[in-house]
DONU-401960 format. One record per residue (C-alpha): residue in one letter; x, y, z; chain. Coordinates in pm, 1 decimal, m for minus. Each point is the difference from the previous one (the first is absolute). Layout:
% residues N
{atom "a" {X Y Z} "A"}
...
//
This chain:
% residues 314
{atom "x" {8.3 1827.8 m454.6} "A"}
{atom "x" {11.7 257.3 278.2} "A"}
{atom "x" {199.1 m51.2 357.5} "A"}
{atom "x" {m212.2 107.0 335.7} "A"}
{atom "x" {176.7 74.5 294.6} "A"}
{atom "x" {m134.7 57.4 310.4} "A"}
{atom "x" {276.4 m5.6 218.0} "A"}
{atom "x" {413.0 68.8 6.7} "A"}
{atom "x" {155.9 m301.9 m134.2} "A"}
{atom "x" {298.2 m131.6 169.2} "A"}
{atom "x" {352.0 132.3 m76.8} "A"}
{atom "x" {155.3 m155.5 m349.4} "A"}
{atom "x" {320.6 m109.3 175.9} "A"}
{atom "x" {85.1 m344.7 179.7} "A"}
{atom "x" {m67.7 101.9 382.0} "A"}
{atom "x" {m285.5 15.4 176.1} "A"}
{atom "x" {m82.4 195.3 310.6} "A"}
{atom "x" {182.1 m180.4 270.7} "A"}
{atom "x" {276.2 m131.0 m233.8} "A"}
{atom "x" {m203.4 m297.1 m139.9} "A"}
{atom "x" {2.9 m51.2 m374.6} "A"}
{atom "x" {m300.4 226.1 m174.0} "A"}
{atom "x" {m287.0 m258.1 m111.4} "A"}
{atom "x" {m248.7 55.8 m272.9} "A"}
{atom "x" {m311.9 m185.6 m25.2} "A"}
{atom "x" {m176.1 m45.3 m327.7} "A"}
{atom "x" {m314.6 m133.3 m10.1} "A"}
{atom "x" {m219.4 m24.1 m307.1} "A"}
{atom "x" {m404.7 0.6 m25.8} "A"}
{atom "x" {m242.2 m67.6 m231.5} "A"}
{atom "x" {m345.3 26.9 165.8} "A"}
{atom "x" {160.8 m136.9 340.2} "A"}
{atom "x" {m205.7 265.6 204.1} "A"}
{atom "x" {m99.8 m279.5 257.2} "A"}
{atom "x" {346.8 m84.3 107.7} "A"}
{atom "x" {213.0 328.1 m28.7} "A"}
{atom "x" {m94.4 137.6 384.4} "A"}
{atom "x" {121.6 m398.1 123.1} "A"}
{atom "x" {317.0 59.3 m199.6} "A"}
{atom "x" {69.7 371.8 54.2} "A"}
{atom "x" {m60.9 m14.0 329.6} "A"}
{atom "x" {237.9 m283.4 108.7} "A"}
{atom "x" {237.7 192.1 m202.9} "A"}
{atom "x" {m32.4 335.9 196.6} "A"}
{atom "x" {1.7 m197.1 321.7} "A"}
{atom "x" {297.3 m253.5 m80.2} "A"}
{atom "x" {242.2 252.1 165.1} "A"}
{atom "x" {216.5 66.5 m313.3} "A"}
{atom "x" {189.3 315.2 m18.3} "A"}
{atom "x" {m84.5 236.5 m198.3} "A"}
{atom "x" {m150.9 m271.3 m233.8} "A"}
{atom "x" {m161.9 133.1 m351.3} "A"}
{atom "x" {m287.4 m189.8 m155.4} "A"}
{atom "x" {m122.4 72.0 m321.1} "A"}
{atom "x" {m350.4 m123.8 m154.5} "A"}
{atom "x" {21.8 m73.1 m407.9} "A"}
{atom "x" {m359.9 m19.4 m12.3} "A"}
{atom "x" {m62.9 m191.9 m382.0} "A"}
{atom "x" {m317.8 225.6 m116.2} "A"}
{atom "x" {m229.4 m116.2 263.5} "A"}
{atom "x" {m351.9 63.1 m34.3} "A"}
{atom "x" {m99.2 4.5 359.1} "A"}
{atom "x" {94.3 248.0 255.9} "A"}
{atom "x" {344.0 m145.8 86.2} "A"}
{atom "x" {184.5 341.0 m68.5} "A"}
{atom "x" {m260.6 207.0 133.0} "A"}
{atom "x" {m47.8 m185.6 370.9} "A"}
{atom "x" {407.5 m32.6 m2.3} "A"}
{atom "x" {48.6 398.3 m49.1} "A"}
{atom "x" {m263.9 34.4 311.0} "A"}
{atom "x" {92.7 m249.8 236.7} "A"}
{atom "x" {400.3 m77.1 m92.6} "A"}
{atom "x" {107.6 283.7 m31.9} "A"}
{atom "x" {372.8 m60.0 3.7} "A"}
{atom "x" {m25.8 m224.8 m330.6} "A"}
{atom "x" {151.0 159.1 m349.0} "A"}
{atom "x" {m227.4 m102.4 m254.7} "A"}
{atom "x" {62.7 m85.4 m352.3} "A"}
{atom "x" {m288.0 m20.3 m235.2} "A"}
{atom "x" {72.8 m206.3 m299.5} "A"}
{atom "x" {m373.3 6.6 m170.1} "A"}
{atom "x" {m8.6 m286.3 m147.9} "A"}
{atom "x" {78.7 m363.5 159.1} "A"}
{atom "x" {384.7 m67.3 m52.3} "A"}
{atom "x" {m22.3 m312.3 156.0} "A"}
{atom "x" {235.0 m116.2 270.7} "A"}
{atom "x" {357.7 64.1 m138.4} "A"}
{atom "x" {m99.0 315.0 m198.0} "A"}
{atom "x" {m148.4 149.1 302.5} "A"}
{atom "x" {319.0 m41.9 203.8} "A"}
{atom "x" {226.5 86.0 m267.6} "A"}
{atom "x" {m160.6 364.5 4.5} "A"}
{atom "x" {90.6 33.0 332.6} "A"}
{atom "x" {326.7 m163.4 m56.4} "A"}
{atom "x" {80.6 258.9 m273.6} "A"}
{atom "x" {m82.3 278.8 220.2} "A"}
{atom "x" {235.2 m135.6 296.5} "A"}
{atom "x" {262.1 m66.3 m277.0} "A"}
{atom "x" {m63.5 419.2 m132.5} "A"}
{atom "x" {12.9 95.9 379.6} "A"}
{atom "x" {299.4 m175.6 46.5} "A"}
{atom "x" {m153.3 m174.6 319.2} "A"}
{atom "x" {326.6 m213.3 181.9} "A"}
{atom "x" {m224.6 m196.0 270.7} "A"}
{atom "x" {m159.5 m279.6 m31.5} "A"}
{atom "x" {m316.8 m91.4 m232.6} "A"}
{atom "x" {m270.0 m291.2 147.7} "A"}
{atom "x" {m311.0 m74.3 m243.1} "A"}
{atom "x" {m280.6 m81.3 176.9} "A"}
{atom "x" {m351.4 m140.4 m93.3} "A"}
{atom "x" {m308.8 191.6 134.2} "A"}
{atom "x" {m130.4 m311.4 155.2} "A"}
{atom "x" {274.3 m6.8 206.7} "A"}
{atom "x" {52.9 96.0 404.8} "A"}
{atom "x" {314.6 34.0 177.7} "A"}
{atom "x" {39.8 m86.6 322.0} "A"}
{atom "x" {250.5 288.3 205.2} "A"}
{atom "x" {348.2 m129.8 30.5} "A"}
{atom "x" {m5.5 m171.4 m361.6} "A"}
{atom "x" {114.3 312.4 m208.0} "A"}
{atom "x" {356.2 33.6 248.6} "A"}
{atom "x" {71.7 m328.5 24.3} "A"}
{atom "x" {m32.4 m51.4 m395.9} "A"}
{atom "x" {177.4 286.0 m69.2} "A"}
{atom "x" {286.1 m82.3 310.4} "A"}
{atom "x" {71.5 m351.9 m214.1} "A"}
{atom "x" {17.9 147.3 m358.8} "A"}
{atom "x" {228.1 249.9 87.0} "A"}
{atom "x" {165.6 m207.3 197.7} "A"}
{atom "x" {133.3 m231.2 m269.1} "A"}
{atom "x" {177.9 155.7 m249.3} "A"}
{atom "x" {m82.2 m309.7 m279.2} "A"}
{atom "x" {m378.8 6.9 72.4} "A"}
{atom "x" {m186.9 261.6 m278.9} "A"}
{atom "x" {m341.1 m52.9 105.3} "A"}
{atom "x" {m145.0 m164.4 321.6} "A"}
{atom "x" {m356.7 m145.7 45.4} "A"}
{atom "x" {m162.5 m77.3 318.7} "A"}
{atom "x" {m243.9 m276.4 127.9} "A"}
{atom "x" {m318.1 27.9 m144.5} "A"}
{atom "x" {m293.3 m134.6 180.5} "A"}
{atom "x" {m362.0 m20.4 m66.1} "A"}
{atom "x" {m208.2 289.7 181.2} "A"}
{atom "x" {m303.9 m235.3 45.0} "A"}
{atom "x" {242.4 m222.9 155.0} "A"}
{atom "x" {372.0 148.7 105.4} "A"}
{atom "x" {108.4 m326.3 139.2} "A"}
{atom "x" {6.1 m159.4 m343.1} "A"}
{atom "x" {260.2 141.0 m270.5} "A"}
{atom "x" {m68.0 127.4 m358.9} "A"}
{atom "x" {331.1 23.4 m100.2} "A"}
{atom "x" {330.5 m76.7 152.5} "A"}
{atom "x" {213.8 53.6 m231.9} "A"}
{atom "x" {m23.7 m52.9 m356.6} "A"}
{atom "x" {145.0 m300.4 m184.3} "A"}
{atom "x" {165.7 m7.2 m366.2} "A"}
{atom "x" {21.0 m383.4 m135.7} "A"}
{atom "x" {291.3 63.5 m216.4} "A"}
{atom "x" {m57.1 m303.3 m206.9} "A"}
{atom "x" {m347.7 m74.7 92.2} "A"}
{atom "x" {m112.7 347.0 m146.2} "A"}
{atom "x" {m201.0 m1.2 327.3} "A"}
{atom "x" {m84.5 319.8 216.8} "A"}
{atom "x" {m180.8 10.6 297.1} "A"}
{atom "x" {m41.6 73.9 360.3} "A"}
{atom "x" {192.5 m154.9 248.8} "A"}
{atom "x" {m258.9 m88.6 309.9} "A"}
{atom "x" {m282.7 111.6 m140.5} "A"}
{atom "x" {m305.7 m102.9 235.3} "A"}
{atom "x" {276.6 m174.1 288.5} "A"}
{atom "x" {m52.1 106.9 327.9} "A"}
{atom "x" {283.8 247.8 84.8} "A"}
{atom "x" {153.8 m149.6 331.9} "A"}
{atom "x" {111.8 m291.2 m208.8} "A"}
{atom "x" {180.9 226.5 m218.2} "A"}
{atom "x" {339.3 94.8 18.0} "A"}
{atom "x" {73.0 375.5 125.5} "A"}
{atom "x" {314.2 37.0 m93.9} "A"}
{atom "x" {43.1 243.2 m288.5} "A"}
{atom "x" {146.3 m122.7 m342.5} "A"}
{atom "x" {26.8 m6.2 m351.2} "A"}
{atom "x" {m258.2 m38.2 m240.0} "A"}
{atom "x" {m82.7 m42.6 m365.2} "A"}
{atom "x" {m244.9 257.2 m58.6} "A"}
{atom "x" {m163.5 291.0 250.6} "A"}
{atom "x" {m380.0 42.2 m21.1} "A"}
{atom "x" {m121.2 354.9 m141.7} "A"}
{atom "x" {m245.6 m25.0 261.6} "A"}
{atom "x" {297.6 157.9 214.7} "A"}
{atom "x" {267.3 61.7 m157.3} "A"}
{atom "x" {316.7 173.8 188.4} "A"}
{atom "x" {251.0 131.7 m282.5} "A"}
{atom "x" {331.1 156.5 156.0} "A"}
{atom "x" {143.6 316.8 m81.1} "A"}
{atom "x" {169.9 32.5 m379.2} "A"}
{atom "x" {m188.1 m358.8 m113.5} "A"}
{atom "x" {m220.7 248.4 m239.6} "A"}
{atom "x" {323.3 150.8 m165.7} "A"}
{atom "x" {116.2 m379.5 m51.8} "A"}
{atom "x" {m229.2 m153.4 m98.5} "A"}
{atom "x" {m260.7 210.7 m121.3} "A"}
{atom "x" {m433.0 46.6 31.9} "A"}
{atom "x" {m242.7 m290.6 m23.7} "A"}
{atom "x" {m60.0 m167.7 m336.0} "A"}
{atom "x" {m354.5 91.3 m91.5} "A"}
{atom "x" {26.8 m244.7 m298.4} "A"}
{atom "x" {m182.7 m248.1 296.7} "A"}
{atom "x" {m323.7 46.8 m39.1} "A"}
{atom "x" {m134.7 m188.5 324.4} "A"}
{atom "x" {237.0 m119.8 212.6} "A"}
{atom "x" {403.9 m125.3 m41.6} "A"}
{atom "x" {61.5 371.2 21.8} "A"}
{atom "x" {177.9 m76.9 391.2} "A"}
{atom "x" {161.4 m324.9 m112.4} "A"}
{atom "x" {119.5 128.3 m302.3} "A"}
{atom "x" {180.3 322.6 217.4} "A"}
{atom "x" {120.5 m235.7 253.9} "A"}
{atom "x" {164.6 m153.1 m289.2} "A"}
{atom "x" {129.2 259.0 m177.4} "A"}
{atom "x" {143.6 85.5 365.0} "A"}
{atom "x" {150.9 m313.2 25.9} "A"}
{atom "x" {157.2 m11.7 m321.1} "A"}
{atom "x" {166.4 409.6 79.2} "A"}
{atom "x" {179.4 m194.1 311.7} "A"}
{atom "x" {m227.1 93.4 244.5} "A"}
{atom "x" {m194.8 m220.0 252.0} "A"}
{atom "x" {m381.2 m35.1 133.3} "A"}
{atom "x" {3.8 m5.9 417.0} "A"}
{atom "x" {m330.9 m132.3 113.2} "A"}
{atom "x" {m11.3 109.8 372.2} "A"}
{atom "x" {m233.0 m216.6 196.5} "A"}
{atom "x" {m17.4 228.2 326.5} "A"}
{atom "x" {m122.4 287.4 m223.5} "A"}
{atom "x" {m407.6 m58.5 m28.6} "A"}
{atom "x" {m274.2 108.6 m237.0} "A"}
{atom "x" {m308.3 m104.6 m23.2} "A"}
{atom "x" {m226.1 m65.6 m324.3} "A"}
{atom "x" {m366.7 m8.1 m30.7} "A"}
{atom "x" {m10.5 m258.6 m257.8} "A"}
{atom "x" {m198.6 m353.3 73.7} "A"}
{atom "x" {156.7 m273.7 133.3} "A"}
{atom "x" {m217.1 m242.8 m209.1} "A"}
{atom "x" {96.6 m165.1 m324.6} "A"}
{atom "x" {m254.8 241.2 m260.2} "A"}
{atom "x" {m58.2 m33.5 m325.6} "A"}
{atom "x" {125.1 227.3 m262.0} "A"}
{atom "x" {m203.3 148.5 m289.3} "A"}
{atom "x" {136.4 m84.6 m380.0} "A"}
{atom "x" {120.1 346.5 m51.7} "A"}
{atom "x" {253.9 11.5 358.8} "A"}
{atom "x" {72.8 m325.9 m122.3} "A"}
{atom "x" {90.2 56.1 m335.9} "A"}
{atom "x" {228.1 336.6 110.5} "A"}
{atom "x" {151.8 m186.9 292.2} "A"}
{atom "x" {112.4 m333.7 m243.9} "A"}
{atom "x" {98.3 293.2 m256.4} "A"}
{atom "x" {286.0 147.3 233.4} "A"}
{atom "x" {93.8 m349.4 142.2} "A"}
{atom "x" {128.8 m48.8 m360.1} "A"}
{atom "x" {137.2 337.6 m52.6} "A"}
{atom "x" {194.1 m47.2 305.9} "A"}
{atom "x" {138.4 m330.7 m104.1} "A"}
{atom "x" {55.9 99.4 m340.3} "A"}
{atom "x" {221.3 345.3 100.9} "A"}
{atom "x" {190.1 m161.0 335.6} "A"}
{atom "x" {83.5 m357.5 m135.5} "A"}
{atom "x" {280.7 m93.4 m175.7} "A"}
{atom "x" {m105.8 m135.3 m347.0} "A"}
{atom "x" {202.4 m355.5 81.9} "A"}
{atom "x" {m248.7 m61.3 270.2} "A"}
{atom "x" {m254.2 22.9 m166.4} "A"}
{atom "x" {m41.8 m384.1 m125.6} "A"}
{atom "x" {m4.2 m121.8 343.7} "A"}
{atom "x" {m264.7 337.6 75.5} "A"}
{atom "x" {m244.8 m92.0 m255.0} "A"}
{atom "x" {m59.1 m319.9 155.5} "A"}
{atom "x" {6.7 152.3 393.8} "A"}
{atom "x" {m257.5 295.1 m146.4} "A"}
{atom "x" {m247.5 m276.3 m193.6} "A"}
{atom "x" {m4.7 m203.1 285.2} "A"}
{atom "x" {m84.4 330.5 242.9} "A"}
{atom "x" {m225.3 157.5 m265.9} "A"}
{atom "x" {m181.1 m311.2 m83.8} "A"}
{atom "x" {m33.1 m76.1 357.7} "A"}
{atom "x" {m111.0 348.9 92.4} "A"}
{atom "x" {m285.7 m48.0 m301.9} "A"}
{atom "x" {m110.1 m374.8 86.0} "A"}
{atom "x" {m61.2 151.0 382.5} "A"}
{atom "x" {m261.3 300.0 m146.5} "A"}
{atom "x" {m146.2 m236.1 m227.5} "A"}
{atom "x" {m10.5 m261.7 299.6} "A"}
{atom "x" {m196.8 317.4 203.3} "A"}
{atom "x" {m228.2 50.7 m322.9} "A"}
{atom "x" {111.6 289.9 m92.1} "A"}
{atom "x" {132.0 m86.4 m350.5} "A"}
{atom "x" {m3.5 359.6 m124.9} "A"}
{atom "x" {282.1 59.7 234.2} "A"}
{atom "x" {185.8 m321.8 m84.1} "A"}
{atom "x" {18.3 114.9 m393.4} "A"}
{atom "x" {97.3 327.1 100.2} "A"}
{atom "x" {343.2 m154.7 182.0} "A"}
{atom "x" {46.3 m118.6 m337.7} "A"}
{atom "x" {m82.0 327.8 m225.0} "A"}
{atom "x" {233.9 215.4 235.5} "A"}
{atom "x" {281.1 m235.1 m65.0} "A"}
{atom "x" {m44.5 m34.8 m374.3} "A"}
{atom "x" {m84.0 421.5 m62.8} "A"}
{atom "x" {347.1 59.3 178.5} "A"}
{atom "x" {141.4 m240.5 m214.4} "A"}
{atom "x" {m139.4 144.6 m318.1} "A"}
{atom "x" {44.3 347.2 138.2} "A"}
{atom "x" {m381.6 12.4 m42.7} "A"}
{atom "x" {m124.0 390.9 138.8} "A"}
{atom "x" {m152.0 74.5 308.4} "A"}
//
């Protein structure tokens, strides 16, 4: 693993240029060429101080670190070489911050992502303006489609075992704007205050595919902190706004974590009243995919739950 800088990276301590907290952006890549200038440049022109970004790039094979050294050049790059996935990629940067002892804030960012100027401050403004928030998300909407929401906040069914957006696909001028607490922040943008590393630690990497922001959220949750999701603070995510299908593998890793997140988070007195919540939810989420004809995908909802619960490998 080797570190490319090309660039002075912003000053370790808590204050930015003009007196605003510092901010560090960390966005990871694997083979994202397509969507890094979208992301970098909305993050160069959001009118941040003295904002840092640094690229984890996951052992692409295209020219991702190559076209980001020529055309951005302000980025720190960190080349893994190999594909670390999501959490492992933005724990190397985390370490580093943690080494450098970096005091500002930390926001990971997909590479899909843009941000619109204004949405940095004000996310930062409400984070560090409550004292019992430890992480802050904002309104994510759909960049085919910004009127419509992908996430609005993140909801944790405490008995239910459920997780899941809150507005997902809703039109966003019948939701409310005021911010508030939620039950989980999406790693899609994820705002973590100053200290929150030191408390609660890096990303598991145990999740394979997914869970990984859930099960931090949690873990953030359960240290006494809060998540602030911060409606007036917008990003926007080039994902589709369609209902797709998902292949047997995504499936399989995706069902996986759902049932390592239950399995580490819930109380083992809840889980009678769980098994029959997750059955109905799994066996529901199966019958749709086999309803669809895709029944390879409908038996993998069922092998991801049963290798996690026979702590089957990867």
């Amino acid at each position: 693993m080797r570190v490319v800088s090309e660039g002075q990276p912003a000053e370790t301590g808590a204050a930015a240029a003009d007196g605003q907290i510092a901010l560090t952006v960390v966005v990871v890549n694997w083979n994202g060429r397509a969507d890094l200038d979208d992301c970098f440049r909305s993050l160069t022109d959001c009118g941040y101080p003295s904002l840092r970004i640094i690229m984890v790039d996951n052992g692409s094979v295209d020219d991702s670190v190559s076209w980001t050294r020529e055309h951005h050049r302000q980025v720190e790059i960190i080349e893994t070489g190999e594909n670390l996935r999501w959490a492992g990629g933005n724990n190397v940067a985390l370490r580093l911050l943690l080494a450098e002892g970096f005091a500002g804030c930390v926001l990971l960012l997909n590479n899909d992502t843009f941000v619109p100027a204004g949405s940095l401050r004000r996310l930062v403004a409400a984070l560090m303006a409550d004292p019992s928030a430890w992480a802050a998300t904002p309104r994510i909407c759909y960049a085919s489609d910004p009127s419509r929401a992908w996430y609005d906040g993140g909801v944790v069914g405490r008995w239910s075992g459920w997780v899941r957006h809150a507005g997902i696909r809703q039109v966003t001028g019948g939701l409310p704007p005021e911010a508030r607490y939620v039950g989980y922040g999406t790693g899609c943008a994820l705002l973590l205050a100053p200290g929150v590393l030191d408390k609660v630690g890096v990303l598991d990497e145990q999740f394979y595919f997914y869970g990984e922001d859930a099960d931090y959220s949690l873990r953030i949750t359960a240290a006494g902190g809060r998540i602030l999701h911060v409606p007036k603070a917008l990003v926007l995510h080039k994902v589709s706004a369609t209902l797709g299908s998902e292949s047997p593998r995504k499936m399989l890793l995706r069902t996986r974590s759902h049932v390592r997140l239950l399995r580490r988070h819930w109380p083992r007195r809840w889980w009678p009243v769980l098994f029959v919540t997750q059955l109905a939810f799994l066996g529901g989420h199966a019958a749709w995919h086999v309803f669809h004809g895709r029944l390879a995908t409908a038996l993998a909802v069922v092998q991801g739950a049963l290798d996690e619960l026979w702590g089957r490998d990867y």
